[in-house]
C-alpha positions as CSV (number, residue, x, y, z in Angstrom):
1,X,17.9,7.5,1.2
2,X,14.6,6.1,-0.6
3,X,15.1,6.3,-4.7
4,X,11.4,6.5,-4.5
5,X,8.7,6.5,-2.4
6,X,4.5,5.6,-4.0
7,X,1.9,7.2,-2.5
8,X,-1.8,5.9,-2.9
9,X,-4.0,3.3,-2.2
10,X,-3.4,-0.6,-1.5
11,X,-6.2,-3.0,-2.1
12,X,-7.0,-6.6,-2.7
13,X,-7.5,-7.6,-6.1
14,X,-9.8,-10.4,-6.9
15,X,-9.6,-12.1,-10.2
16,X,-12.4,-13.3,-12.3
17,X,-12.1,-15.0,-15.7
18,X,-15.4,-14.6,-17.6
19,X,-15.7,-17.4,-20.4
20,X,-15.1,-16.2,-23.5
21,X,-17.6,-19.2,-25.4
22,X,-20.1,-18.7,-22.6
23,X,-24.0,-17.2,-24.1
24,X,-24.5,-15.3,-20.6
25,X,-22.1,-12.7,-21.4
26,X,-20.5,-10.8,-24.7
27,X,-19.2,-8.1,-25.9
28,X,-21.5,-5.3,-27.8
29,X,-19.7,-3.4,-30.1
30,X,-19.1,-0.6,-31.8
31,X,-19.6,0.5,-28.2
32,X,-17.1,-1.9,-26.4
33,X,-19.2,-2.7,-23.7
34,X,-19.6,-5.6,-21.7
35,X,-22.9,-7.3,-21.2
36,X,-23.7,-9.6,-18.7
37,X,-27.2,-11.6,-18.7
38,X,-29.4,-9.6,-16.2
39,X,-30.3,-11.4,-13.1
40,X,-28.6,-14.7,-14.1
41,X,-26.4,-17.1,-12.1
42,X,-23.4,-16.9,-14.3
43,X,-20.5,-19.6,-13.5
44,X,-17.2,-18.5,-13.3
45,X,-13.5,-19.1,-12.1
46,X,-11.7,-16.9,-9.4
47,X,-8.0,-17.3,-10.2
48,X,-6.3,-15.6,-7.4
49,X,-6.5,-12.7,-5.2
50,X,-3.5,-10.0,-5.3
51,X,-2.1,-7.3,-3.1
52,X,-2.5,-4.8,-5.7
53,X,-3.3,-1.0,-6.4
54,X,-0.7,1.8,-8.6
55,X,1.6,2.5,-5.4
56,X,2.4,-1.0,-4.6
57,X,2.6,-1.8,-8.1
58,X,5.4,0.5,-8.8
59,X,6.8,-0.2,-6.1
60,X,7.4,-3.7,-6.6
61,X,8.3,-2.8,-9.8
62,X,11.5,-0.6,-8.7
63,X,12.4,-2.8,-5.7
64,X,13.1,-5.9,-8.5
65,X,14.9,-3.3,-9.8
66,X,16.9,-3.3,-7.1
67,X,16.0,0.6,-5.7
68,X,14.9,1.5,-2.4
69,X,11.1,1.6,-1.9
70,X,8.6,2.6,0.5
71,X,4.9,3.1,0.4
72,X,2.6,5.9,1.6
73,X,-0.7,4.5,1.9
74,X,-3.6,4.3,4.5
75,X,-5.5,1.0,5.1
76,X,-7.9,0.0,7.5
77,X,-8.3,-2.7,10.1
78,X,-8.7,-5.8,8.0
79,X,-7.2,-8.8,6.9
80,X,-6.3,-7.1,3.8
81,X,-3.5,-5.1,5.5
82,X,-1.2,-7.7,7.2
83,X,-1.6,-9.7,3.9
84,X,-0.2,-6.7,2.4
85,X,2.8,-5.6,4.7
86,X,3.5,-9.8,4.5
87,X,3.8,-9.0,0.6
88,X,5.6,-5.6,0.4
89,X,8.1,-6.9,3.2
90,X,8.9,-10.2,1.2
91,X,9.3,-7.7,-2.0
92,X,11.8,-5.5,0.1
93,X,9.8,-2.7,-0.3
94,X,9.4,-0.3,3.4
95,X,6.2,-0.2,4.9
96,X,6.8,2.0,7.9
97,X,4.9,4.8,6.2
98,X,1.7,2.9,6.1
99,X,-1.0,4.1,8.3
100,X,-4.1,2.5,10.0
101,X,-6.9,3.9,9.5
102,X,-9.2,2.6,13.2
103,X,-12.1,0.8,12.8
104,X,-11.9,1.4,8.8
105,X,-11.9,-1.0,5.8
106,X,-9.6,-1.0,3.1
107,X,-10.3,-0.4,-0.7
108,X,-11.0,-3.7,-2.4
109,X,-11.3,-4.4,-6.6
110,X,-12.9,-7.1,-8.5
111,X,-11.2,-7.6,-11.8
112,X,-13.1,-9.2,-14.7
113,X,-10.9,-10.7,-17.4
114,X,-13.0,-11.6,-20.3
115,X,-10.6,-12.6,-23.5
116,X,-7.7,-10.9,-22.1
117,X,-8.9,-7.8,-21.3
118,X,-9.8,-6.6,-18.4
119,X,-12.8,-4.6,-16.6
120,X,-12.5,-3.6,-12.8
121,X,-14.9,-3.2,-10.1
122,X,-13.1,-0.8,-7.5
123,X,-14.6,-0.1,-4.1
124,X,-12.7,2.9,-3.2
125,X,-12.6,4.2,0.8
126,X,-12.6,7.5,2.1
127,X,-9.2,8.3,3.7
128,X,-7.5,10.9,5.0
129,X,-3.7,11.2,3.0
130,X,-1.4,13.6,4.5
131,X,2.1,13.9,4.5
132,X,4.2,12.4,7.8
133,X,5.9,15.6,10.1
134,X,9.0,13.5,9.6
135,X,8.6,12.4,6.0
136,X,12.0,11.7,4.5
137,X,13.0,12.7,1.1
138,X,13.6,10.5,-1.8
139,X,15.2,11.3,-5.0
140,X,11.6,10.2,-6.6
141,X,7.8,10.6,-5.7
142,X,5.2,8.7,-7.5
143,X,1.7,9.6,-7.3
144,X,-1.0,7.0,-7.8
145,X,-4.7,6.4,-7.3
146,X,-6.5,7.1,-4.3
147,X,-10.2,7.3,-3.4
148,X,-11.9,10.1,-1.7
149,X,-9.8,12.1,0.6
150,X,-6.5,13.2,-1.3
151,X,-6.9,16.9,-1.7
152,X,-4.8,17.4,1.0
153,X,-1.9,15.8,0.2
154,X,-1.9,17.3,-2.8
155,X,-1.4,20.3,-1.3
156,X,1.0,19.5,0.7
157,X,2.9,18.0,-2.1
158,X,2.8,21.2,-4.2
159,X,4.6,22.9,-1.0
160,X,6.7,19.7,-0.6
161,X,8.2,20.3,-4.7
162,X,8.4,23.5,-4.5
163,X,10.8,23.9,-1.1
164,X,12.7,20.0,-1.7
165,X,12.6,19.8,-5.3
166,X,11.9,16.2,-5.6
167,X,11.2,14.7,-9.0
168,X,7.7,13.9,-9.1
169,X,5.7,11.4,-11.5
170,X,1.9,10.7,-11.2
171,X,-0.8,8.6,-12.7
172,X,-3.9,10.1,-11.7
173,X,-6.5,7.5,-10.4
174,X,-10.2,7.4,-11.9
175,X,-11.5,9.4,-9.2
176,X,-8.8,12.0,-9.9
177,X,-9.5,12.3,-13.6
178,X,-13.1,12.4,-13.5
179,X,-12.9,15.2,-10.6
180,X,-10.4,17.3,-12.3
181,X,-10.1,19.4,-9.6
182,X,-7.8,22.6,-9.4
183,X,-5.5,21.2,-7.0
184,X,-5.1,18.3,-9.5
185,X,-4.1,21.1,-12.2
186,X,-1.9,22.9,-9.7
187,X,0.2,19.6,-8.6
188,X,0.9,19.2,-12.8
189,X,2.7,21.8,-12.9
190,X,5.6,20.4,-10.6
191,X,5.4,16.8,-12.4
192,X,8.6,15.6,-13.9
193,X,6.5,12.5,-15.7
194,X,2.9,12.4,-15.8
195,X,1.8,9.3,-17.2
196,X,-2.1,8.7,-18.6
197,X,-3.9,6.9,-21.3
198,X,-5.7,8.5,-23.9
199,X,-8.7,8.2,-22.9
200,X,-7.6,9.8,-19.4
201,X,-5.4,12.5,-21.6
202,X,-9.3,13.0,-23.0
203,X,-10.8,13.7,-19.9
204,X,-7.6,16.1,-18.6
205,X,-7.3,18.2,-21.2
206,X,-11.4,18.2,-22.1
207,X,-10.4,17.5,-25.9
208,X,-12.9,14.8,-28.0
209,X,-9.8,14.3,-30.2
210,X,-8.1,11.5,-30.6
211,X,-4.6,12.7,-31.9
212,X,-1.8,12.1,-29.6
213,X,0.2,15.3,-31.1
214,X,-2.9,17.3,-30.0
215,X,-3.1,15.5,-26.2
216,X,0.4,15.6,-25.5
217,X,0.6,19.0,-25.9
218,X,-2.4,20.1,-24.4
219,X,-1.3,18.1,-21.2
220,X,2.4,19.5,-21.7
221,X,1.0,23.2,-21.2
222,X,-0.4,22.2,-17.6
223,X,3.0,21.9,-16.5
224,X,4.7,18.4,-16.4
225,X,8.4,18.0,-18.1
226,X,7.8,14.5,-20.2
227,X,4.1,13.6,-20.9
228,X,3.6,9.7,-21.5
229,X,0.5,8.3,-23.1
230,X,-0.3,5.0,-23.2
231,X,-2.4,3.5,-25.7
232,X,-3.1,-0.1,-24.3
233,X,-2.6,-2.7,-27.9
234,X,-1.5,0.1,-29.8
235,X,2.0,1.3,-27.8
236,X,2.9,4.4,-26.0
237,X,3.9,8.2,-26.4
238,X,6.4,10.2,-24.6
239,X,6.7,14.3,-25.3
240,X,9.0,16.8,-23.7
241,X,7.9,19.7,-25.7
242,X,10.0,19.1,-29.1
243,X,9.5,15.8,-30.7
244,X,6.7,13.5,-30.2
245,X,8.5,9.7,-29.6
246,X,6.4,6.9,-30.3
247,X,7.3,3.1,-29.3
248,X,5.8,-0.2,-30.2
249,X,4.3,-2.8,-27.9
250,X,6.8,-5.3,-27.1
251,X,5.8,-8.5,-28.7
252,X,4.4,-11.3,-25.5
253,X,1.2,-13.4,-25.3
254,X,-1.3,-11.8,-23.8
255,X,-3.2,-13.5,-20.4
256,X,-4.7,-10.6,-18.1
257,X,-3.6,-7.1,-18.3
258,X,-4.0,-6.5,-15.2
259,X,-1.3,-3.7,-14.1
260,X,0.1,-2.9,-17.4
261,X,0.2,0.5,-17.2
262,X,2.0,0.3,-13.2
263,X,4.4,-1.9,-15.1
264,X,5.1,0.6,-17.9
265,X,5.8,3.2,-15.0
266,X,7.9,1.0,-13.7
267,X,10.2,0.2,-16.5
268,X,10.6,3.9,-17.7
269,X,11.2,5.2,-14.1
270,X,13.6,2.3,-13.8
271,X,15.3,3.2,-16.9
272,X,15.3,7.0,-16.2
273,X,16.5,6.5,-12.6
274,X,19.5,4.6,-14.2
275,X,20.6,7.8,-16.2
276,X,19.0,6.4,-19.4
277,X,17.1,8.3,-21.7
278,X,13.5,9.2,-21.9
279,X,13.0,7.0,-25.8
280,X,15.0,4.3,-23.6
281,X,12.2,4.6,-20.9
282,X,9.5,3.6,-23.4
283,X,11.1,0.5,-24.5
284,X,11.9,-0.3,-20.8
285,X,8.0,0.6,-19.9
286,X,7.3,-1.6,-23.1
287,X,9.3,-4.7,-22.3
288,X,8.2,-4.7,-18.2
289,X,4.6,-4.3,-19.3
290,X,4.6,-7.1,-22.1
291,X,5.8,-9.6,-19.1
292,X,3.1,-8.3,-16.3
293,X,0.0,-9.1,-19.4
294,X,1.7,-12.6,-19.8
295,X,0.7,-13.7,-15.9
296,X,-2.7,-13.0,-13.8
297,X,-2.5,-9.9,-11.2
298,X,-0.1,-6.6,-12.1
299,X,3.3,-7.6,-9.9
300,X,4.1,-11.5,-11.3
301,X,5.5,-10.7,-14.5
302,X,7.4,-7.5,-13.0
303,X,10.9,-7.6,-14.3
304,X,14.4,-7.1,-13.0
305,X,16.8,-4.3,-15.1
306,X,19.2,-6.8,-16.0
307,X,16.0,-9.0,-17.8
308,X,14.8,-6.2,-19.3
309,X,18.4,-5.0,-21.1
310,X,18.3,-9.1,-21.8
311,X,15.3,-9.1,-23.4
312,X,15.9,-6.0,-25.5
313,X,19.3,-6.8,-26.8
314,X,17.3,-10.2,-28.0
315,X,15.4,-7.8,-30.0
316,X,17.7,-5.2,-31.9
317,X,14.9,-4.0,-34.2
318,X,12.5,-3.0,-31.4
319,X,13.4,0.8,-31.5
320,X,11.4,4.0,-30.4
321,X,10.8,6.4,-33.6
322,X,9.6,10.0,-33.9
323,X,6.1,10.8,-35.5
């Protein structure tokens, strides 16, 4: 039996390191934007290009965990798929429930790291997800981004919970958020973990506030068990209707951050799939997360269970508290 099975989309990641000294582009805050020089010829330096996207992230992640992995995905006739099922095989995760989508392409990002931080370019296709007839059933389902095209299979996974009773954790894509449909709504409510940032937690719950408390329990009324909000430099949240539990981020030098948050996922499913607690699962989602922001691309830095009980027993003081 699979411990858990991703669904969403798979897509080449190429990654683009901006100089940070360079005139032709800045940052303008307060607003946080970045500006490039209009209709320049700006040099720059591709580092790599990564099998990436939330569903092969996390799986990656779980599989150096040592648990079973597969992927749900659809991807079209390209050269991006065979690169792909060359990378999930060599990661031992299962690609047998990876469709081809004929005479398609598949979803493609460019990723923009300008001191560290990262803006992304996503060019997401129109696929049709759906559920296999003979779809076997894991102890875990994660959810990740998709483009157009996922309706369905949300549907079919809001049957799927409520006849199977899989646990079920999701982190909405962009396209998800912004649409908000009601099938999104209607699939929280079957969510063991849903895991979001705040600004997604924002655009969910349709608050302007920036209070976590607030947030989490606007987004724990919808429906999911254990809430998780991640706040990028600033650590992460985790409520289950009683106390709000707050965690640090784990020291690390930062280099592209680049699938932190798949990471984070990663650690805290890892943690809670090995009958650890939910507080545990921040610090678990902490560590893996600090290791992925130390390399270029979101699956380098993932780390194994025993490295990450390694490097938290190096750090006794890093502890999750209750605000």
């Amino acid at each position: 039996m699979y411990n858990l099975i991703t669904i969403g989309d798979i897509k080449l990641d190429t990654f683009v390191v901006l100089d940070g000294n360079g005139a032709q582009c800045c940052l303008k805050m307060p607003e946080a934007k970045l500006c490039l020089d209009y209709g320049a010829k700006i040099d720059v330096q591709v580092v790599d290009s990564q099998i990436a996207g939330s569903a092969p992230n996390v799986a990656v992640g779980l599989a150096r965990m040592k648990k079973k992995t597969a992927v749900l995905s659809v991807m079209g006739e390209d050269t991006t798929r065979p690169l792909a099922m060359e990378v999930l095989a060599r990661e031992n995760v299962d690609t047998s429930l990876i469709e081809i989508a004929k005479g398609e392409k598949s979803t493609f990002s460019v990723v923009l790291n300008y001191k560290g931080e990262k803006t992304i370019l996503t060019g997401h296709i129109k696929h049709e997800y759906h559920l296999p007839k003979a779809f076997p059933k894991p102890g875990w389902l994660y959810v990740g981004e998709m483009g157009e095209g996922y309706e369905k299979i949300y549907k079919q996974l809001i049957a799927y919970a409520k006849k199977d009773g899989v646990h079920i954790a999701m982190n909405p894509g962009s396209i998800q958020v912004e649409e908000h449909t009601s099938t999104l709504y209607a699939l929280l409510k079957h969510l063991e973990v849903l895991f979001v940032n705040r600004e997604e937690a924002q655009i969910l719950t349709g608050s302007k506030s920036l209070e976590v408390h607030k947030l989490a329990g606007a987004l724990y009324k919808f429906g999911p068990k254990h809430v998780i909000i991640t706040d990028g430099p600033h650590g992460s949240y985790e409520y289950g209707g009683r106390d709000l539990n707050y965690c640090s981020v784990f020291p690390g030098k930062l280099i592209e951050a680049t699938g932190a948050g798949d990471a984070f996922a990663s650690g805290y499913l890892g943690a809670v799939m090995s009958l650890e607690s939910c507080s545990e699962g921040l610090r678990w989602g902490s560590v893996n997360a600090a290791s992925v922001v130390g390399y270029v691309g979101p699956t380098k830095g993932l780390l194994s269970a025993t490295e990450i009980r390694k490097r938290l027993k190096a750090k006794p003081a890093f502890n999750v508290t209750t605000v």
